[in-house]
N, C-alpha and C positions, 0 to 999 in steps of 0.2 A: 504494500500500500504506500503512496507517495505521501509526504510530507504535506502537501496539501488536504489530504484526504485525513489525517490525523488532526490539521489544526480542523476541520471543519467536527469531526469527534469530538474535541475539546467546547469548541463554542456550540454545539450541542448540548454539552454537558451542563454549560455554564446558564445556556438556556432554561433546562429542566430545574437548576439547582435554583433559578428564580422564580421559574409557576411555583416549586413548590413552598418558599418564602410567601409569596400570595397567597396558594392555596391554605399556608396557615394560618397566617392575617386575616383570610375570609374565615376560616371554619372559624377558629376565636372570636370573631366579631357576632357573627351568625349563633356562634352557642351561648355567649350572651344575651345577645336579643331573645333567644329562645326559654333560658330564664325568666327572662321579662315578661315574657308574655302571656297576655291574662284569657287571652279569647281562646277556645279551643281551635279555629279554623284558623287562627295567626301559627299556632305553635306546630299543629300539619304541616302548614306551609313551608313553614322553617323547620321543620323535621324532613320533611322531602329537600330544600334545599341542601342542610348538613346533610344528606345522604348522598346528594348527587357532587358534594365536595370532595365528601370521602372519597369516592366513586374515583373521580378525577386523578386526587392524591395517593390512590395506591396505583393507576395507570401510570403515572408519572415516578412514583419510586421504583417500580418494576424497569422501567426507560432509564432511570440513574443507575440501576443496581447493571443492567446488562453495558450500560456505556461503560462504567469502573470496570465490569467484568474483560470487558474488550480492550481494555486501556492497559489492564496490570496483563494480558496473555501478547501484548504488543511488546510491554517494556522489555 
């Protein structure tokens, strides 16, 4: 693999390693809210949302986990 094709691996990585800073800023914010909330059809909503976070968040560490795996079988 060319040295272009590595650094494009890396800003990949670097990519994933900031959805999932978001995606925890969101799920933290969103389980707050979900605390908060008094209505039963608000706390659905936001049970469905933190679900469809999580969702995301283990798509995205699965995508970290094989980029480091592809990274340390290169070095």
């Amino acid at each position: 693999m060319s040295g272009a094709s590595m650094s494009d691996q890396e800003r990949e990585l670097h990519e994933v390693n900031g959805c999932l800073e978001l995606l925890f800023t969101l799920r933290s914010e969103f389980a707050q809210w979900l605390g908060e909330a008094r209505d039963g059809s608000a706390r659905e909503a936001l049970e469905n949302v933190l679900g469809h976070i999580e969702a995301l968040e283990r798509e995205y560490r699965t995508r970290q986990n094989e980029l480091r795996e592809h990274q340390a079988t290169r070095s």
